[in-house]
LODREN-70225 format. One line per 2 residues: number of its first residue (from 1); their letters; for each residue y, x, z of N, C-alpha, C. Coordinates in nm, 3 decimals. Each point is the difference from the previous one (the first is absolute). Layout:
BEGIN
NUM> A> Y:X:Z:Y:X:Z:Y:X:Z  ...
REM end
This chain:
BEGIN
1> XX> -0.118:0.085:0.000:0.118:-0.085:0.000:0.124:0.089:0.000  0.089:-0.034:-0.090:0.158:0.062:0.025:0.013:0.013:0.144
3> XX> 0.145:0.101:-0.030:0.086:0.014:0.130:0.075:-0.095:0.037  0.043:-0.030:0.073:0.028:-0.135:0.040:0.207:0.081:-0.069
5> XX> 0.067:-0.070:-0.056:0.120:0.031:-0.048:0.001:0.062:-0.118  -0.119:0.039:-0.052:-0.060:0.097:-0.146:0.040:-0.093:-0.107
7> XX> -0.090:-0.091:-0.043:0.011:-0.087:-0.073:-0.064:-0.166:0.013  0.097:-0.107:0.065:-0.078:-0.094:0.022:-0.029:-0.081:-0.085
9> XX> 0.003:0.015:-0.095:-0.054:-0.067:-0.133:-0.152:-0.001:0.015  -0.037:0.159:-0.031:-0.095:0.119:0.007:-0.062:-0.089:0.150
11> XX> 0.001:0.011:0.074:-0.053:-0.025:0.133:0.010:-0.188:-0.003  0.026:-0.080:-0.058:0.001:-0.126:-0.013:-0.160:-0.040:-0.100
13> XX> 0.006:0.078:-0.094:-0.085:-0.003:-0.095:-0.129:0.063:0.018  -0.018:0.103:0.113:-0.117:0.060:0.099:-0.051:-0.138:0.098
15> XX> 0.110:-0.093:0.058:-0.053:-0.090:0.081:-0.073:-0.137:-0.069  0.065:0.018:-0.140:-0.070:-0.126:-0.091:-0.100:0.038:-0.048
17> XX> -0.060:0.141:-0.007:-0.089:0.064:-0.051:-0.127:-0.037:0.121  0.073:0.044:0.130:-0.104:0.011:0.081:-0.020:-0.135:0.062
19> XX> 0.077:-0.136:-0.007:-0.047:-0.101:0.047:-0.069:-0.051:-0.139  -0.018:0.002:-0.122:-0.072:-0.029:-0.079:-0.131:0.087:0.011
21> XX> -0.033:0.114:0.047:-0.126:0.060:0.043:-0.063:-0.070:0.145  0.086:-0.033:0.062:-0.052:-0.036:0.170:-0.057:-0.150:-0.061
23> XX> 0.061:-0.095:-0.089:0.011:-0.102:-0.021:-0.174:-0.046:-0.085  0.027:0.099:-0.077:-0.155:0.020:-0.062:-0.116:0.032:0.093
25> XX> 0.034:0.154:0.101:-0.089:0.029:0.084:-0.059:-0.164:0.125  0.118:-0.053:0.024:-0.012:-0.132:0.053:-0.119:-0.089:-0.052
27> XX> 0.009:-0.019:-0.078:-0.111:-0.066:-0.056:0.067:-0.142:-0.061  0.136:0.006:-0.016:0.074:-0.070:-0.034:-0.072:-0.062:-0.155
29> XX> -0.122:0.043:-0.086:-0.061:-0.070:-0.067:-0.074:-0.139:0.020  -0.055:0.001:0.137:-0.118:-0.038:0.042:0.113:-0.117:0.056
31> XX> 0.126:-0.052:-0.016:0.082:-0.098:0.063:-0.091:-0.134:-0.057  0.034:-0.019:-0.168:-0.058:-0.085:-0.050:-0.118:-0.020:0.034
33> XX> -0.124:0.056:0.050:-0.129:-0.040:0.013:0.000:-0.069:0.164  0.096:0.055:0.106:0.042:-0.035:0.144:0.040:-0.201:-0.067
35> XX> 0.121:0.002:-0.077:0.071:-0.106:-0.024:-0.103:-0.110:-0.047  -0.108:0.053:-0.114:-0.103:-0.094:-0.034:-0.102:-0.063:0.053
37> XX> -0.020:0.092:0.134:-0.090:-0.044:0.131:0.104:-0.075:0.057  0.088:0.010:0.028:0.055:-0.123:0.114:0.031:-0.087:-0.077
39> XX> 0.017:-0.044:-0.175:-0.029:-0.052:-0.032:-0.108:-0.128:-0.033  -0.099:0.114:0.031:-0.158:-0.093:0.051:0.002:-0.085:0.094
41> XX> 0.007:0.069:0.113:0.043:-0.003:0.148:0.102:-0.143:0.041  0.080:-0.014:-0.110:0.119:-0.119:0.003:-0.075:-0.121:-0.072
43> XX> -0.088:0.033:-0.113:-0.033:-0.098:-0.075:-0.148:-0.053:0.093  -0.061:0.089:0.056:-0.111:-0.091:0.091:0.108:-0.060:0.111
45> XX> 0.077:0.038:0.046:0.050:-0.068:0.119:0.014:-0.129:-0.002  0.064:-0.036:-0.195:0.064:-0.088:-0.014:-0.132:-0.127:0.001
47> XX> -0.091:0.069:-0.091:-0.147:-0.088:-0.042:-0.039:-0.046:0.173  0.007:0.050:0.069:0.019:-0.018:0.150:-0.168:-0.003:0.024
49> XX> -0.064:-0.082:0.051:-0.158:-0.015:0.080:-0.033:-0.091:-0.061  0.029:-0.080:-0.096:-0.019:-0.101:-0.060:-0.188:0.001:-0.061
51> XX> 0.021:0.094:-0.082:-0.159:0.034:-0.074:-0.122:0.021:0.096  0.067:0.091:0.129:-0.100:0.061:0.113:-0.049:-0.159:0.042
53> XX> 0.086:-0.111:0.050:-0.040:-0.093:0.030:-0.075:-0.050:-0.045  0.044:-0.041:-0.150:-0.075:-0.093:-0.111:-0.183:0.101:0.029
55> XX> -0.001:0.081:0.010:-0.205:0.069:-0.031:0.005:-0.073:0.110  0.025:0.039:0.144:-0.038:-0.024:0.150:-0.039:-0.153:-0.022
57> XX> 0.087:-0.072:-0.035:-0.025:-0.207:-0.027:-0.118:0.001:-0.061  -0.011:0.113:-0.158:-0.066:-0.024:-0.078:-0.206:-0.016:0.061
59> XX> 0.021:0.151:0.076:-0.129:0.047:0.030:-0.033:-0.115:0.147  0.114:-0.037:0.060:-0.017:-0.081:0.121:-0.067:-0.175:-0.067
61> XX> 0.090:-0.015:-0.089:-0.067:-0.153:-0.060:-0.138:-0.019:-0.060  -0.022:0.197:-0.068:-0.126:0.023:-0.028:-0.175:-0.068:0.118
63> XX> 0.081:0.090:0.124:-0.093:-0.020:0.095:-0.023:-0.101:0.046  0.132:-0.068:-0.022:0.006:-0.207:0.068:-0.087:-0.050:-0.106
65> XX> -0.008:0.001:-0.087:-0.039:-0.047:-0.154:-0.165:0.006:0.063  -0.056:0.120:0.045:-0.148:0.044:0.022:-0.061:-0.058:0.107
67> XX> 0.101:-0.012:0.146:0.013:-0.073:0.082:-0.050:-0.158:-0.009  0.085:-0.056:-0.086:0.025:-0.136:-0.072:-0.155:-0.035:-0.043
69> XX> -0.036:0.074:-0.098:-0.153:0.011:-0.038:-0.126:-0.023:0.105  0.032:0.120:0.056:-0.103:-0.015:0.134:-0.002:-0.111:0.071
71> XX> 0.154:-0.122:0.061:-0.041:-0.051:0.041:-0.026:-0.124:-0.070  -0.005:0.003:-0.127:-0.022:-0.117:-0.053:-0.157:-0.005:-0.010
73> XX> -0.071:0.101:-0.012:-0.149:0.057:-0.006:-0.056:0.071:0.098  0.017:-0.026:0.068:-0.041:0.107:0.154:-0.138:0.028:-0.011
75> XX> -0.123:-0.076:-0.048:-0.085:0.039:0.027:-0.043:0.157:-0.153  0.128:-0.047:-0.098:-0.026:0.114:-0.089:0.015:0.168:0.122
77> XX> 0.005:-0.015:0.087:0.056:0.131:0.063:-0.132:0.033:0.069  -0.109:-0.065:0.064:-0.117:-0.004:0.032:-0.119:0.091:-0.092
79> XX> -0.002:0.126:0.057:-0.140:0.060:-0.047:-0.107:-0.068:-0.035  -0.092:0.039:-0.071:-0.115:-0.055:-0.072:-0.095:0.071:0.137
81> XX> -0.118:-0.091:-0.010:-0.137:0.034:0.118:0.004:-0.120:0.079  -0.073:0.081:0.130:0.084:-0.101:0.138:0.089:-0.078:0.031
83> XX> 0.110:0.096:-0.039:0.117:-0.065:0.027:0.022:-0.118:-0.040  -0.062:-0.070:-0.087:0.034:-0.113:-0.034:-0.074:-0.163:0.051
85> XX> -0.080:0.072:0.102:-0.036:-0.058:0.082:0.137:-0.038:0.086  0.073:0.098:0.053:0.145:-0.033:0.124:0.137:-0.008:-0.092
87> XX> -0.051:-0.025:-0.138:0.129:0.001:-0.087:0.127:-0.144:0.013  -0.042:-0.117:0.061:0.116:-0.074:0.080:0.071:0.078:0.090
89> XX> -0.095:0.037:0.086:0.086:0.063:0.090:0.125:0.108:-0.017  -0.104:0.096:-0.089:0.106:0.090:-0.047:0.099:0.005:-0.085
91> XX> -0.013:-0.087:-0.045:0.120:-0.072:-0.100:0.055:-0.052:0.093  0.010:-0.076:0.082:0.128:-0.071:0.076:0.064:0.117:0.058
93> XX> -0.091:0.123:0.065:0.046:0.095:0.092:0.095:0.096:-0.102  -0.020:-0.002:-0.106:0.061:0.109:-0.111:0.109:-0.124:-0.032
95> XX> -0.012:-0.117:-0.032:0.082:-0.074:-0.041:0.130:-0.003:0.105  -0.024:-0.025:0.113:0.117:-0.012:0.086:0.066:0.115:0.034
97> XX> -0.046:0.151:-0.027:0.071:0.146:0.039:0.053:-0.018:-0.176  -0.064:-0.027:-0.108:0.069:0.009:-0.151:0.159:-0.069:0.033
99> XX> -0.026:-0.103:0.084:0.121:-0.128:0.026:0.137:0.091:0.018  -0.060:0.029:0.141:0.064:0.102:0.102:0.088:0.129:-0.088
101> XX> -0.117:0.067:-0.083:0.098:0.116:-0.069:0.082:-0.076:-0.124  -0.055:-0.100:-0.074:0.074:-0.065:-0.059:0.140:-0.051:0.020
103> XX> 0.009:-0.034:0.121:0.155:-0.032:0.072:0.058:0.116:-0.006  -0.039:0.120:0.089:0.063:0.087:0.030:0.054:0.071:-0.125
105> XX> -0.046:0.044:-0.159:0.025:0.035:-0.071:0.098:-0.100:-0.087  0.016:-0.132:0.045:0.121:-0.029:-0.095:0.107:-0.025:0.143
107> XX> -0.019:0.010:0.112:0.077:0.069:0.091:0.074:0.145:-0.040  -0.100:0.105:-0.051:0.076:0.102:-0.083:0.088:-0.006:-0.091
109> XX> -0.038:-0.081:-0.121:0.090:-0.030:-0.114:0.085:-0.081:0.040  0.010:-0.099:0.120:0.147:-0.010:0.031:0.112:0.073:0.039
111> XX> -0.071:0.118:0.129:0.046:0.081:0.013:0.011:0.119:-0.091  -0.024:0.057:-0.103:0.077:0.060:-0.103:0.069:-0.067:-0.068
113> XX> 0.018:-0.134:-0.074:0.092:-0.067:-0.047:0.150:0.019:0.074  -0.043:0.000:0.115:0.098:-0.034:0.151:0.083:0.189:-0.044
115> XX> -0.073:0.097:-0.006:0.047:0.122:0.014:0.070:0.049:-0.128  -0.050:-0.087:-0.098:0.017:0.065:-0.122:0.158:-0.074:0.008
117> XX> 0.028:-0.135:0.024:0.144:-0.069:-0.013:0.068:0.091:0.127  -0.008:0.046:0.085:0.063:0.104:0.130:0.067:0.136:-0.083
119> XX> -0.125:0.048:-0.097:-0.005:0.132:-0.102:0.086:0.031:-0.090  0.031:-0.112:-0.087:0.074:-0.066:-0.108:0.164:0.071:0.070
121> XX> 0.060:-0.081:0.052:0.131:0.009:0.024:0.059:0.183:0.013  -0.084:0.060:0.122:0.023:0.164:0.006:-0.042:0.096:-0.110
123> XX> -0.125:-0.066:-0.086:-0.015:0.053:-0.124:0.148:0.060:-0.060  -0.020:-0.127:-0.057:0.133:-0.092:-0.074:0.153:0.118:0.034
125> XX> 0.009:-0.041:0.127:0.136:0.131:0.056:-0.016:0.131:0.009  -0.094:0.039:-0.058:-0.061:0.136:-0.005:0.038:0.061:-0.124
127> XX> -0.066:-0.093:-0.058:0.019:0.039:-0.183:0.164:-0.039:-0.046  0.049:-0.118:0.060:0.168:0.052:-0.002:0.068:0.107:0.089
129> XX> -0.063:0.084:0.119:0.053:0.098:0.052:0.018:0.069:-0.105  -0.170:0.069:-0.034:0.000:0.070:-0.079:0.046:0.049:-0.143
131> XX> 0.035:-0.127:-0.086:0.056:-0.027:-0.116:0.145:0.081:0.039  -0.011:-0.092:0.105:0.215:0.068:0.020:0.012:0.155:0.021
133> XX> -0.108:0.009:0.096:-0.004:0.204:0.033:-0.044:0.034:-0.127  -0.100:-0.071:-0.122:0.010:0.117:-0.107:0.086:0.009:-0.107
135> XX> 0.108:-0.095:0.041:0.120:-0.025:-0.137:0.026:0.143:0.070  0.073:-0.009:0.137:0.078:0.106:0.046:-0.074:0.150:-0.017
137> XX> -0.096:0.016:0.048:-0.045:0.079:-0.020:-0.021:0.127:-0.098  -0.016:-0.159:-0.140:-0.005:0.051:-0.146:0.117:0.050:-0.019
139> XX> 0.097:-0.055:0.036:0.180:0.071:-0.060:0.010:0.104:0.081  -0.038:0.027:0.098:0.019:0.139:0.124:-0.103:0.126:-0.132
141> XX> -0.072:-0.046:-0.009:-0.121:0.108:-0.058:0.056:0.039:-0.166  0.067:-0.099:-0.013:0.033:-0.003:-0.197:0.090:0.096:0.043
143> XX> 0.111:-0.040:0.056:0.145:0.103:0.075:-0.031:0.111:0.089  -0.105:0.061:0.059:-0.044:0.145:-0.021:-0.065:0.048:-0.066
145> XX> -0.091:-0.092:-0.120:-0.058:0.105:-0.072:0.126:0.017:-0.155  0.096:-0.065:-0.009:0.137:-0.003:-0.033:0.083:0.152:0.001
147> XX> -0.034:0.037:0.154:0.055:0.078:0.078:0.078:0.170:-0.083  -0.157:0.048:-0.049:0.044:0.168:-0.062:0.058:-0.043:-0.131
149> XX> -0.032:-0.133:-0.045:0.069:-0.009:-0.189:0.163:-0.016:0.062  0.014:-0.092:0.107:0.138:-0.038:0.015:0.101:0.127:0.041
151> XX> -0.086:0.124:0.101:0.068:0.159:0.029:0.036:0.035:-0.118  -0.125:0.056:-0.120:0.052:0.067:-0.117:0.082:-0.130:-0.063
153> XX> 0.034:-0.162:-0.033:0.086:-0.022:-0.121:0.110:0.028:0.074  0.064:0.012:0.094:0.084:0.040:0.085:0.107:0.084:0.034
155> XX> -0.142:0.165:-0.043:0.020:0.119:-0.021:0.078:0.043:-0.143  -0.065:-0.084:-0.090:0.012:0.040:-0.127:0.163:0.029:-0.030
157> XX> 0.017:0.077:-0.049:0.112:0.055:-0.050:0.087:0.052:0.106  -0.044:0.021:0.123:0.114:0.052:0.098:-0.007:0.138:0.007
159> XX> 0.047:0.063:0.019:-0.011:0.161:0.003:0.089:0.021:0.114  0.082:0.017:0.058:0.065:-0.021:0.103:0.021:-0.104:0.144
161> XX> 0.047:0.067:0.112:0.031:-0.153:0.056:0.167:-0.096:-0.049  0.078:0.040:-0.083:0.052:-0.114:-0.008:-0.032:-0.055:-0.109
163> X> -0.140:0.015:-0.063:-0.071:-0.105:-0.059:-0.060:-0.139:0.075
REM end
C-alpha cells in the first residue's frame, strides 16, 4: 500500500483492488445459492403443514376403513381350526376392543384437523416474515456485491485528490 500523503489516488485504487480480492476470498459467490435456499425455506413455510396433514388423515382413514371391515365381519378375523369352535365369542371380544380403537382413532383425526387449523395461521406469518426479510435481504446482498464495481466506477478518471 502507498504512503499515506504519496499518492491517494494510487492508495484509493489498492483499497478497491483489495476489497474486490477480500470480497471474492469471502465467498461472496456462494450469496446467490445462500438467497435460493431461503428461498426454499420461504416457499415451504408458505405451503405451511397442509400436505403433512392431508397423508396423516389419509393413512388414519386408511386404518378406520380396515377397522370398519372388521367390525362389520368380525368373525372374518377368527383363525381357521379350533378356534372356530369359540369364534362368537371372539368376535364380540375383538369386536368391542375394534369399537374402542375405532373411536379413539377418529378421536385422532379430530385432533389433527384441530392442529392443523392452530398450524395454518403461524405458518402463514412465517412465510410473510420471511418474504419481507428476503426482499430486504436481497437489496442488502445486490448492494454489496455492487460494492468493488461501485469503488472502481468511482475511481475512474481521478488521478488526484481534487478529483
Amino acid at each position: 500500500m502507498a504512503l499515506p500523503g504519496a499518492d491517494p489516488a494510487a492508495a484509493v485504487k489498492q483499497i478497491a483492488t483489495e476489497v474486490k480480492e477480500k470480497f471474492d476470498e469471502a465467498g461472496m459467490s456462494k450469496v446467490e445459492d445462500f438467497m435460493d435456499e431461503m428461498d426454499d425455506i420461504a416457499d415451504k413455510a408458505k405451503a405451511g403443514a397442509g400436505d403433512l396433514i392431508k397423508k396423516a388423515e389419509e393413512v388414519i382413514e386408511a386404518i378406520t376403513k380396515k377397522i370398519e371391515e372388521a367390525l362389520a365381519d368380525p368373525k372374518s378375523l377368527v383363525p381357521g381350526g379350533l378356534a372356530k369352535c369359540v369364534a362368537s365369542c371372539y368376535a364380540k371380544s375383538v369386536q368391542s376392543k375394534l369399537k374402542s380403537f375405532d373411536d379413539d382413532t377418529l378421536a385422532l383425526v379430530e385432533l389433527l384437523k384441530k392442529v392443523a387449523g392452530n398450524v395454518t395461521k403461524p405458518m402463514q406469518d412465517l412465510a410473510a416474515g420471511l418474504e419481507q426479510a428476503m426482499g430486504q435481504l436481497e437489496g442488502s446482498v445486490k448492494a454489496l456485491a455492487k460494492l468493488p464495481k461501485l469503488i472502481n466506477k468511482e475511481l475512474e478518471g481521478k488521478d488526484s485528490p481534487d478529483d
